[in-house]
MIKEKE-284512 format. One line per 10 residues: for each residue x, y, z of C-alpha. Coordinates in steps of 0.05 Angstrom, whole numbers, always signed. Each point is the difference from the previous one (the first is absolute). Example, Ala and Ser with C-alpha at 12.3 -4.5 7.8 and 13.67 -1.06 7.14 Angstrom:
BEGIN
+246:-90:+156 | +27:+69:-13 $
END
This chain:
BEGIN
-1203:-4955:+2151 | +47:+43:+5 | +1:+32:-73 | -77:+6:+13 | +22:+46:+62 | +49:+43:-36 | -55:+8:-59 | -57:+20:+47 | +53:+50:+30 | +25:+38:-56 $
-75:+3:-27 | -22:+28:+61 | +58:+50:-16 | -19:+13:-63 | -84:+14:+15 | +29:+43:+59 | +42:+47:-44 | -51:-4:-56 | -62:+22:+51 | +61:+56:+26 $
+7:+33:-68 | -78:+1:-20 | -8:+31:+70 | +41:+52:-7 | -8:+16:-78 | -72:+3:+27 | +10:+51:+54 | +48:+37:-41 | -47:+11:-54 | -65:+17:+44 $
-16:+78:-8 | -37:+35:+51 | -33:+65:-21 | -35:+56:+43 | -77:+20:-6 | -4:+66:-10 | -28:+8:+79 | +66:-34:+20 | +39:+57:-44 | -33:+59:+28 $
+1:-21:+78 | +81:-15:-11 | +10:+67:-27 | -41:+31:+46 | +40:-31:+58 | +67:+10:-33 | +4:+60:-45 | +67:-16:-28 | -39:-62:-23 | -15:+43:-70 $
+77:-25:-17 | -15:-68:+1 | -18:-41:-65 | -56:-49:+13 | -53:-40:-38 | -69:+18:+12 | -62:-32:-29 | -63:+21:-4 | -64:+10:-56 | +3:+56:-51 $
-67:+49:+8 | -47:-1:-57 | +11:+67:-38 | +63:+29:+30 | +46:-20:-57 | +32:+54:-35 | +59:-3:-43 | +43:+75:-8 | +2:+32:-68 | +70:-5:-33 $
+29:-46:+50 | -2:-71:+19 | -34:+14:+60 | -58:-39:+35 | -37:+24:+55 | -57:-35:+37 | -30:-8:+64 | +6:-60:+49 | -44:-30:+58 | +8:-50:+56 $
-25:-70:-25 | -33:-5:+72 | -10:+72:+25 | -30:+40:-68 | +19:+74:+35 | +71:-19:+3 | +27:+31:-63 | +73:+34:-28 | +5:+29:-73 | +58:-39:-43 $
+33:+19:-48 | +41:-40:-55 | +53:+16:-48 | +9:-64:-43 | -55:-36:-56 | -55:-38:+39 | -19:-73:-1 | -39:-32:-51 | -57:-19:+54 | +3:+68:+38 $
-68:+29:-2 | -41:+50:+39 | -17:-49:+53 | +61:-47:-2 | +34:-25:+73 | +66:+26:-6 | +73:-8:+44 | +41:+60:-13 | +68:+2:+22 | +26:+65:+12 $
-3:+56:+60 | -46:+48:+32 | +21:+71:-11 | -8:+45:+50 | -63:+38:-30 | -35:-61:+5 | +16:-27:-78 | +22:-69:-10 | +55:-6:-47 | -5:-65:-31 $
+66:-32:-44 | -38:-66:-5 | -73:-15:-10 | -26:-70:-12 | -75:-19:-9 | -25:-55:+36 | -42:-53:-43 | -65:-22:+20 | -4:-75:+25 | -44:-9:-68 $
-5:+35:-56 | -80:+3:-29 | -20:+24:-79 | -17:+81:-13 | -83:-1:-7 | +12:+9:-78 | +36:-61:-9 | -53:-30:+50 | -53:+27:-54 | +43:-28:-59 $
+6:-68:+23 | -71:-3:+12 | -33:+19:-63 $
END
């Protein structure tokens, strides 16, 4: 009996320490970023706020995207995923995602200048849950 004690102690030890690690490489990893409402009411609250890097996400506008002549320079337009008239123009200085498109959910890690300009240094895409065939491969498979 008793070496069935010490072995249902020192496995409770073990699950405990196991279920410690996964909780904290959990919380560790999990990244919070801002909507672009949550941006522009801190800032407006805290001027000095424009020093800050943060992570923002939001939905590119349809028809904003430009990219600058010479340069490797993107610029684009970005709204609120809840609240449409919430927008702030980005710019990016780096080669853009495979998936990024004019209407792509972005996060952009960066900062919000002081003339109202996001400066992005990191832009990531977000995937859609699903991904669903372009209408001319729809058309293909068909005939």
């Amino acid at each position: 009996m008793k070496k069935n004690g010490r072995f249902m102690v020192g496995l409770v030890g073990v699950a405990a320490v196991v279920t410690y690690l996964i909780w904290t490489g959990v919380s560790e990893t999990m990244v919070y970023y801002m909507t672009p409402v949550e941006l522009l009411e801190k800032v407006e609250k805290d001027p000095t706020f424009h020093e800050v890097g943060v992570k923002v996400g939001g939905m590119v506008v349809p028809g904003t995207y430009s990219r600058g002549e010479g340069e490797l320079l993107h610029v684009f337009t970005v709204h609120d995923l809840v609240d449409e008239s919430t927008t702030f123009v980005v710019e990016y200085r780096d080669a853009l995602p495979d998936t990024f498109t004019d209407k792509s959910e972005v996060v952009l890690e960066g900062r919000l200048r002081a003339d109202g300009v996001f400066e992005a240094t990191t832009l990531l895409t977000k995937c859609g849950s699903r991904y669903e065939a372009s209408p001319e491969e729809l058309a293909r498979t068909s005939s």
